[in-house]
Structures are given as C-alpha cells and as structure tokens.
N, C-alpha and C positions, 0 to 999 in steps of 0.2 A: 385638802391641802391648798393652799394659796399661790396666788401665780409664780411669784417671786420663788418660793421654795422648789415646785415642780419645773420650773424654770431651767434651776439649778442639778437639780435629779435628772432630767430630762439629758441635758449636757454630759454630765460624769456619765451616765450608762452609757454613753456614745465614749467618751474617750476613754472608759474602762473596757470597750472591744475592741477599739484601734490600739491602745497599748498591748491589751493582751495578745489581739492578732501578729504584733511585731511592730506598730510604727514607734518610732525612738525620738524623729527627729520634727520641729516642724515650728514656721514663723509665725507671727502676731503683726497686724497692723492695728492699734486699736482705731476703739468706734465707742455708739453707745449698745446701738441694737446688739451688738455680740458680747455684749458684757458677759452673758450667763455660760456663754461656750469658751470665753476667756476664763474666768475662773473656775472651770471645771480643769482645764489643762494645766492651769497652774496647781490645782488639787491633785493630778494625777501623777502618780509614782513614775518613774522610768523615762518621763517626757522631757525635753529640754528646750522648751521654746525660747526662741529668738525675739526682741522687741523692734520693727523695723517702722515705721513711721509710713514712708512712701509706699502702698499698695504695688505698684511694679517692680522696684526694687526688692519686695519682700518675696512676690511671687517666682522673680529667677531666683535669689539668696535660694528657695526651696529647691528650685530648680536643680540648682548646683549640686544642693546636697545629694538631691536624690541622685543625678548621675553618677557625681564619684560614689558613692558609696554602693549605690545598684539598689538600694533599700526605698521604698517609698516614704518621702515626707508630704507632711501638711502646709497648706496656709489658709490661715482662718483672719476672716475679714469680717466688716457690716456692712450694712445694705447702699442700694443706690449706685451710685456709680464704681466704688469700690471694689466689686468685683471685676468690674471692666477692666481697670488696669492690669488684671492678669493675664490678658487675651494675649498679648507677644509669646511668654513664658508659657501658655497651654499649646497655642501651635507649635512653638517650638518641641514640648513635654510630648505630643500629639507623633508628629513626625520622625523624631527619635525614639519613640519608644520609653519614657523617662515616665515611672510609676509614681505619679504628681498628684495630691488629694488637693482639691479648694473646700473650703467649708466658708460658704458665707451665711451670716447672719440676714435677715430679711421681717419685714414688715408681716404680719398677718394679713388674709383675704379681707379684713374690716377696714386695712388700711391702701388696700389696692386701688386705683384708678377712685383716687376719693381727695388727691392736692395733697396727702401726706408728706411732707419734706421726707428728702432721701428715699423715696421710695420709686420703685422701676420692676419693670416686667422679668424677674429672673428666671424663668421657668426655662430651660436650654437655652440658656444666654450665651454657650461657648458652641451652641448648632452640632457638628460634625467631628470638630475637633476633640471632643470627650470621647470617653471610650461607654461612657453612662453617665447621665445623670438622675438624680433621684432629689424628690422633695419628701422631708422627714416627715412635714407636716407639722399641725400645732400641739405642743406639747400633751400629752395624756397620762391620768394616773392608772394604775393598774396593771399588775405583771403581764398581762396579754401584751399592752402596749408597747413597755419595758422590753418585752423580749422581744416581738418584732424590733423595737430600735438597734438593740442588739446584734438581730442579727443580715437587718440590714449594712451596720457599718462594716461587718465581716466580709460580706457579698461584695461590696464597692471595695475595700481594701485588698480582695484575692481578684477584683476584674482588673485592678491596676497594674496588677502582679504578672508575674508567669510569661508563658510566651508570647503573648498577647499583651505585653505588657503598656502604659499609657495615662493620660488622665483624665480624673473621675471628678463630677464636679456633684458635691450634695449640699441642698438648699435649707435651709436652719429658722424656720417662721418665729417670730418670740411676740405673745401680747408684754406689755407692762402690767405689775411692774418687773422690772428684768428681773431683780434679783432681789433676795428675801429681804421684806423689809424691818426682821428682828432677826435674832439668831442667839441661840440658848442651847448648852450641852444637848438638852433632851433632844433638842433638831436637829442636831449633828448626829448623836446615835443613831435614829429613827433611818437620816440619809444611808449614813452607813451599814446599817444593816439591810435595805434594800438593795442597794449597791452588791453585797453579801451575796443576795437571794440572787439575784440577779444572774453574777458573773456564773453560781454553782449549775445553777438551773439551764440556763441557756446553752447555747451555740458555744463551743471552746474553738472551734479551729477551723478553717476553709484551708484546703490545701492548692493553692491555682493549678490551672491547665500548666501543665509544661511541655515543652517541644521536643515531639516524637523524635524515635531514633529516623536516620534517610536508610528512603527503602532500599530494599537492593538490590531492584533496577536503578535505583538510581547510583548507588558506589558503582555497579558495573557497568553503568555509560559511563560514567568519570573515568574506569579505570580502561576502558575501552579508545578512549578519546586519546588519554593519556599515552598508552599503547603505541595508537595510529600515529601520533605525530612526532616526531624528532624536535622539529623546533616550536618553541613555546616560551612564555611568559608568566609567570605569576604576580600578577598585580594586585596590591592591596590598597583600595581606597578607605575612605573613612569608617571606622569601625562602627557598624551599625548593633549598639548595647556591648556586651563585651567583646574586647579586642580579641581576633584569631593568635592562638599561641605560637609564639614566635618559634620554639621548638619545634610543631609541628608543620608549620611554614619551610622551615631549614630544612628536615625529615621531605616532604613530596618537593623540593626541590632538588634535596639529595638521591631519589628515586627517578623523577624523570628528566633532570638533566637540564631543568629550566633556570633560568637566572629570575631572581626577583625585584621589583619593583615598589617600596613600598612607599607609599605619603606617612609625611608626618603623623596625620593625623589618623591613619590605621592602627597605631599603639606598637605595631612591629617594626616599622623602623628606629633602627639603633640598638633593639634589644636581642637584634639576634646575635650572634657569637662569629658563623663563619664568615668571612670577610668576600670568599673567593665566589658564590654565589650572586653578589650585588650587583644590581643595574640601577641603582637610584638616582642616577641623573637621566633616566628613559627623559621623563615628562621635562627639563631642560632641552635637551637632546633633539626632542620632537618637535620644540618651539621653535628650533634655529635648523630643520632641515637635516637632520645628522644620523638618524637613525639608519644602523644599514638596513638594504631592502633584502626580505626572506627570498631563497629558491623559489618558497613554494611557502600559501599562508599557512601561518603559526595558528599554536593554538594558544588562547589566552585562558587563564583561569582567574577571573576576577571574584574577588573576596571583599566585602562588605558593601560601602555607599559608590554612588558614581564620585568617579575620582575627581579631585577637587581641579587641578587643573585643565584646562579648555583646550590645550593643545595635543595630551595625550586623547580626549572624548575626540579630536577630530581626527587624528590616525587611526583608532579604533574603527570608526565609521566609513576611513578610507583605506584601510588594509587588505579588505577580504579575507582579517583572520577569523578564523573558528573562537565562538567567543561561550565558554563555559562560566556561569554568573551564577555564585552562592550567595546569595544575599536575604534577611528578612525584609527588608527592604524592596520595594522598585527601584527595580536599578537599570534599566535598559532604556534611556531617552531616546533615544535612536532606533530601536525597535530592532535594531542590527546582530543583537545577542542569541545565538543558536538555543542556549538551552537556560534554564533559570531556575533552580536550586531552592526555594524561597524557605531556607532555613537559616542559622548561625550558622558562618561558616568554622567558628570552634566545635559546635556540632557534627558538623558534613568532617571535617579531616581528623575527628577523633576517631571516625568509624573509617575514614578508608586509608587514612594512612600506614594502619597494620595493614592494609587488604592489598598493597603493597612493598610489602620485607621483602618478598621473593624477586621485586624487580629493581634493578638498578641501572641507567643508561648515563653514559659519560655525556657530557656538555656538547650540545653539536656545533658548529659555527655558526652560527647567527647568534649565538646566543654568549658562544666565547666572545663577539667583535663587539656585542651591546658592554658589554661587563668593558671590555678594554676600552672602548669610546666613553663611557661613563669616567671611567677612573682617569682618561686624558683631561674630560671636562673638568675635575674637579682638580687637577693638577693647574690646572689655565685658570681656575677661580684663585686657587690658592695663590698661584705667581701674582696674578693682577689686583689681588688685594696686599699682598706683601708691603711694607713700606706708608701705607697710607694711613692718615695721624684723621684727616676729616673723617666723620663717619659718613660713611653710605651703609644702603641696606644691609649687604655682605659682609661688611664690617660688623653691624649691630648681630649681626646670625651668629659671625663664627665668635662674638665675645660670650651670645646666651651659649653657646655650645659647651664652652668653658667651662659655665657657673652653675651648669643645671644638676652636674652631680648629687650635690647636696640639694634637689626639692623633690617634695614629697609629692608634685603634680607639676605640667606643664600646658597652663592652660592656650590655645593658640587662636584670636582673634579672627574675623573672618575676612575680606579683600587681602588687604597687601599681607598680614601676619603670618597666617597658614601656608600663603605660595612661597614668601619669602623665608621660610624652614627649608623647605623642598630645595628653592632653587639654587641657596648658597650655602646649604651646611651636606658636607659629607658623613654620612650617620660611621665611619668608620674611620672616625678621626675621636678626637677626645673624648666626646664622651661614650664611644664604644663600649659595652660593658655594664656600663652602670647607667643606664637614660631613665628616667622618672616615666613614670606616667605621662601620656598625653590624652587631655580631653580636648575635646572641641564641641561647637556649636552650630554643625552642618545638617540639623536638621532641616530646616528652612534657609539657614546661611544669613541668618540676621546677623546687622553687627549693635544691634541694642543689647542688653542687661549683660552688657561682659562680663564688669565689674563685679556689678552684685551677684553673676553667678559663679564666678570663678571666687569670691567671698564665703557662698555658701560651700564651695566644695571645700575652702580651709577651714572650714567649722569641723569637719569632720573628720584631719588629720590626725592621727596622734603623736605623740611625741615631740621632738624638735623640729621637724620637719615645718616646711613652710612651704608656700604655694607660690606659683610666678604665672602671674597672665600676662602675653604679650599683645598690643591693642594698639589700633590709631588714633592718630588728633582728633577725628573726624569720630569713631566711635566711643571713645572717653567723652566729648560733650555731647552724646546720648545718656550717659548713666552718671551724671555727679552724684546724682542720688547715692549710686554705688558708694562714691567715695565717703559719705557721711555713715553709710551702714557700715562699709567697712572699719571706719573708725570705731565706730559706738559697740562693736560687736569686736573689737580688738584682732581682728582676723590675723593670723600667719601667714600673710599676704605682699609679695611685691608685685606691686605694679607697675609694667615697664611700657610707658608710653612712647610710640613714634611717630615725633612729628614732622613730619616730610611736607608739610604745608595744604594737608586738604587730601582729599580723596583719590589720591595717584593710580589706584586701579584704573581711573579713566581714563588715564594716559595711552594705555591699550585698548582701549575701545574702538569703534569707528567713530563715535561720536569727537573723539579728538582730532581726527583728521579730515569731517564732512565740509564741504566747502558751503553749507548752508548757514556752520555755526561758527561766528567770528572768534579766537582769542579771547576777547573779553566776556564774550556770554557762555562760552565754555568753564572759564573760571565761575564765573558768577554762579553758573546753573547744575555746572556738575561737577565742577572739582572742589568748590566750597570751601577755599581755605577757611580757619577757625580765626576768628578772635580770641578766643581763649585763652588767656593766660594759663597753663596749667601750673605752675606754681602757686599762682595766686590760688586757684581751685585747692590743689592742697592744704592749702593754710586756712583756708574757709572751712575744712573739713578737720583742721588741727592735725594735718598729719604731717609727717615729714618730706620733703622732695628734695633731690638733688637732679642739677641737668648735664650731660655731659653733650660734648662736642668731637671728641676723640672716643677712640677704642681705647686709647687707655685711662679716661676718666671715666670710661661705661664699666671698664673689667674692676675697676677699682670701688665705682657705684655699687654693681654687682653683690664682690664680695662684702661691704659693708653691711649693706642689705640683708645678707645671708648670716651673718650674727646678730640681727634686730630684732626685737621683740614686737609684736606688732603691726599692721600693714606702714608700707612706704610706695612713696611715689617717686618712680626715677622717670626723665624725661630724655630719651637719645634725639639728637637735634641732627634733621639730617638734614644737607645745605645740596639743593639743588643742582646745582653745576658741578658738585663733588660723586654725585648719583649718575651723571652723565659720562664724566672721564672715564669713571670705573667699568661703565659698562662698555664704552669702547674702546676702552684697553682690552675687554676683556674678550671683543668681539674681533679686532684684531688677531689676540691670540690663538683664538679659536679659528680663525679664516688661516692661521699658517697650518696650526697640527691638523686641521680636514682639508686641504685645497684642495687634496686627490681625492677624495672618497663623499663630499658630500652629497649627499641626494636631493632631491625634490622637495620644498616642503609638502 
C-alpha cells in the first residue's frame, strides 16, 4: 500500500472510532501535514466540522462547544507551532473539566531535530493540563495495527469523558506523500472495505468512569450538620460541569430553612421559582458592610466553584461559619472549609434531598434579615437607576435582564461581566421564570477566546434560539479572531460589548489607590484603555454593529438583535462620570435604608 493511501486509511479508522464512540462535533484549522486527518473527517458520516483559520480561535470555538453541549469535540490542527495556540483553551478545558480532543498532525522521527520547517517537539506539549496524551505513531498496514488505532482513539475519547472528565491531546506523525497520489473505484472499495473489517472486528464501545453515588456517611454528615444549625446559607458559585438543579436547591432550602445565594454563573440563579427564599444580593451586601452579624456561626453549604466575587471569599474567611463544600472542584482557597464533598453537587443533593422529606424547619432570623436586606438592596438599585437615559453598568444589566428571555445561552465574560450580573440584576425581577442558560469561563478566569467560545456554543443550539456573550473592550481585543470565525461560521450569536474604557476591574484593586503608582502609569499599565475601534472591528469582520449610549438604544439594539439571522455586534458605551453618579446615588441610598443596622465590614 503506498503512503498516500495508508495515510488516508490510517486517518478514517481513527475518526470512524471517534464517531462511532459518540464525537459529533469538532474544528479544522488547516495546514499541510494534516491533510490526511482532514479528509478522513470530511469522509466521515455523523461529523460536522467547522473551518477556522486562527489555531486559537478554533481551539475555544471547540471549547465552547464542548461545554454547552457536555459532549466532547475535536480540534484537529498541523504540526509546528500550531498546536500551541491551543494551550489557553486546554488549561481552560483542563480546569473545567470540558471533554476537549486536540488531534494535531506532526512531522515523522526522520523529520525531528533535522531543520524540518514546522517542525517542534510535540511529545506532552500541553505537560499536566491533559488528562493523557498518546502518540498514534507512523502509520501501519495490517489489521493488528488498524485495531490498536482503533482502539486507542476509544480509550482517549472515554478518558475525556465521564467523571473524570478533561482534555486529551493525541499526536498524528504522517511521512509524505500525505495523501494518495491517484485514486480509482478499486481504491475506494479496497479503503472501504477495511474500514468494514475494521469497525465489525474491533472495540465498539468504552463506557467512561462515572461518579459514584456519596457515601452515606457522607449524606449523614450533611444531614447531621444540617440538623445542628438553625442558621445557614446555601451558596452557589460557579457551576463546576453541570449546574446544581435549581429544583433541588429550592427542595434543602425548603427543608432547612436557609435562604440562598446564588451567582450568576452557578446556572441556579433566576431559574428557581420561589421568590421568598432569596438572598442574592449576599455578595453586594458583603461588599458594602451590610450583612447582619449571626448569634452564633452559620452554617454554609457551598455548591460548586469558589464564588466569583472577593468580598463574599473574604467573610467566608472571616465568619467562623461552619463551611459544608460540594464541589468536583477545589474549592477551599482559604483552607477555612470544615468538610469537602468533592463530587457534583447535582450528585450529592439528588441523594440527600429525599434523605430529608421527613425534616422541615421554618426560616430562622438571620436568615429572614439577609432575604430582607437583600430585597432593600435591590429596591435602592432599582430607585437609583430609575430615570437615567446615560448607560452605566446597572443600566446595561437591568436592559440584558429584559432581552435574555428569548436566548438559548447566556454566555458571561470574566472581570467586570460576570460581577456586574450579580451586582445589579435581581434574578426575581423580569426575567424570573424563563432565564437561559448561563455559561461561563471560570475555569482559570481568563478573559481571552470569549468570542470564539461563546461562537462555538452557538453552533450547537437548535432552533431559533441564539446566543448572547456579554464581554469587555479589553477582552473583545483579545479575540477579533473570534469576530472573523463568528462570521464565516454564521453563528446565532450576539455580541454585546462593554466599553467602559479599559480594564475597570482595576479600579478596585489596590493597585488603583498605591501611592507608588501615579494616575498615569495606572492607566497605562493596568487599566489599558483600548484603541479599538469596535465598530470598525465589526465591519473588518463583515458583520453588523450598532452602539448605544442609552438604555433605551441598548433595549431597542437588543431586541433587534434578537430577530437577526446571524452573529451581530452591539456596543453599550458607558461614560465614565455617569458610572460614578450612579454609584453614589446609589450609596447614599443605601447609607439611609442601613444607618441603624450596618455592620463592620
């Protein structure tokens, strides 16, 4: 058999086990070296590959998909530096838990450490962040061969999988020539019929590890814990792989009497029903001093990633509450966490929330005054944004609050995007009932491949639905790339840029107030405003963009957007001194409804 041919054989028996195994989904950047793993995927029934150009761009697009969906996709690349640019997207894939294939293409050992162009050392090129890597080796004729290939891509697609779930990086050697350099019926049958032999012969199925039921000593501490304390907390940070069910969240709060807490980007805010449970302005609350102080400590039951905002992690730390932590995740920065769970917490409360039907305890006080301090807060957002046409942050929240009914995702940017959900939308205001999906990207908390992974998760919606990423000035000119893939790949995609002029997370930092660093090298060095035109960026990328200055040109952006066919780029422009007033309006009103009751921060 000649190279070109075995080349080509060598390829389709790999991506006739990944499809068979379940993968559906999965990008292309070309090259030359992957020629032959390129058109075996286009050969392969079931597969839907993507064409992305930029290597990083292509590796989040996979990224994306694999989280919304929970399904593992590919991206298949060539050699050389190529595979590097997907090191963001694997730590990310790595930390999250997001069942992410790389397949790169590579040089043969005749071409290694020899000055071959494009050629580099790929052999664990992604080190610790893979959950495995394996090199396939140079192609081989002979069913022994064949069925080892086979049944290694099986093995690497069930380690990505399951509880354990992660990404697998496998290495793809090719001599030239890549691919057949004739082709004639008879070699098409011949492929296909080993192909045949192959799939009947071989490995059909790995089934992954999946995560054990909790034992039960462990429901009986929880339920023990739960027992001892009167007042408590159910906090839900970032949902580490699938969100805690909102039903059963409502269910052990309904049982022990705690009021809940959730971040946006837990997937439980907004989609639970009862209203009279909620504390979702704790992490507000805790920022400004307000939280009342317990008799005696609480006990917390934290559910998924450490919570995104800084000022809840630092009462947590200074409480002395009893801290119950369900997480697959580490989740205990602080080491301050009594006990730690390290399973789903959809897991852990499917088994013990029947294990409490028999118990019911009414709402104690500390936990009735969080619920009412909360809902004061959001009464004093409400007032102090009333009336105001310039947008600030609050303004842009409460107009996505509006418009998110209709999307089939709500993807949430990392700095300001994610805290700025929490800190100005009451999840029991409009879009109560009906909230989308929320993903995020707090695996590592990068604010690179937004774009392009909040792109790949609208590949994967069905129907009319469309997607909405909200992002910064600052993290939109990390990914323009994004914007060209989201174009070329037609995405159901809006994307709603906020430009507040640079990096304003650092505004809270100490770095903004050290008397080392002047004004000017502050901006220069860490606030960063953008040059950017992001309109222009649009229109480089042929896509549409509208800017607004008002909430009611954002509400009206919005819905337009939400009839488009397409991705669109909207830009909310927020003006500086208008982000100021709002906040001390809004701090005012808060300094009248707590004069008596605030606490320490």
């Amino acid at each position: 058999m000649n190279t070109g041919l075995l080349n080509l054989l060598w390829s389709q028996v790999l991506f006739d086990a990944l499809s068979g195994a379940g993968l559906r989904r999965l990008a292309i950047s070309p090259g030359s070296r992957s020629t032959p793993l390129v058109l075996a995927a286009l050969r392969t029934s079931g597969l839907r590959p993507a064409v992305i150009a930029d290597e990083r761009a292509a590796a989040f697009h996979v990224l994306g998909m694999a989280r919304f969906s929970r399904q593992p996709a590919a991206f298949v690349c060539t050699s050389g530096t190529a595979p590097a640019h997907a090191y963001p997207a694997i730590m990310e894939a790595s930390a999250a838990r997001i069942p992410l294939l790389v397949i790169s293409a590579d040089r043969p050992p005749s071409g290694q450490w020899a000055g071959e162009p494009q050629s580099a050392d790929q052999t664990r090129l992604f080190g610790g962040f893979v959950r495995r890597f394996a090199d396939a080796g140079i192609p081989q004729p002979g069913d022994d061969a064949l069925l080892g290939l086979r049944r290694l891509a099986m093995q690497l697609l069930a380690e990505a999988s399951g509880a354990h779930a992660g990404p697998i990086h496998l290495n793809m050697p090719f001599h030239k020539p890549l691919e057949p350099v004739e082709w004639t019926p008879d070699l098409e049958a011949g492929l296909n019929e080993t192909r045949r032999r192959i799939r009947q012969r071989g490995l059909q199925r790995i089934f992954p590890v999946q995560e054990a039921a909790p034992a039960e000593e462990t429901l009986q501490q929880l339920r023990d814990e739960i027992r001892a304390h009167e007042d408590g907390l159910i906090l839900c940070g970032p949902a580490d792989g699938a969100a805690a069910p909102a039903d059963l969240v409502e269910r052990l709060a309904g049982a022990s009497g705690y009021p809940v807490y959730a971040e946006a980007a837990s997937g439980v805010r907004g989609a639970m029903n009862g209203k009279a449970s909620g504390a979702h302005a704790f992490g507000a609350l805790a920022a400004r001093g307000l939280t009342p102080a317990p008799d005696k400590p609480p006990l917390i039951i934290q559910l998924g990633m450490v919570p995104v905002s800084s000022a809840v992690q630092r009462w947590l730390a200074s409480s002395g509450a009893r801290r119950m932590i369900i997480s697959s995740d580490w989740a205990n920065p602080d080491g301050l966490g009594n006990f730690h769970i390290r399973q789903s917490p959809a897991g852990v409360l499917k088994q013990l929330v029947p294990r409490l039907a028999d118990f019911r305890r009414p709402a104690a006080a500390w936990g009735m005054e969080l619920i009412r301090r909360s809902q004061l807060y959001w009464a004093a957002v409400s007032a102090a944004r009333r009336g105001r046409e310039a947008l600030c942050e609050a303004a842009i929240a409460r107009s996505v609050q509006s418009a998110i009914r209709r999307c089939g995702f709500v993807q949430l940017g990392n700095s300001r995007p994610v805290r700025m959900f929490d800190q100005w939308t009451d999840p029991d205001g409009d879009s109560a009932g009906g909230a989308p999906r929320f993903i995020h990207q707090r695996g590592v908390s990068g604010i690179d491949g937004l774009v392009s992974s909040a792109c790949g998760a609208a590949s994967v919606l069905d129907g009319c639905a469309r997607g909405l990423v909200i992002l910064g000035d600052v993290s939109l000119s990390h990914d323009l790339h994004g914007l060209l893939a989201a174009a070329e790949q037609q995405a159901p995609l809006t994307i709603l840029a906020v430009n507040n002029g640079g990096g304003r997370i650092f505004d809270e930092l100490p770095a903004a107030r050290s008397p080392l660093i002047s004004r000017e090298d502050f901006e220069r060095c860490w606030l960063t405003p953008q040059p950017l035109n992001i309109a222009d960026a649009a229109r480089m990328a042929g896509l549409r963009h509208a800017a607004a200055l008002t909430a009611h040109e954002l509400d009206a952006a919005l819905a337009e957007a939400a009839d488009a066919h397409g991705p669109v780029v909207l830009e909310a422009i927020v003006h500086d001194g208008e982000e100021t007033r709002f906040r001390e309006d809004l701090q005012e009103r808060l300094d009248q409804l707590f004069s008596s009751t605030r606490e320490k921060p």
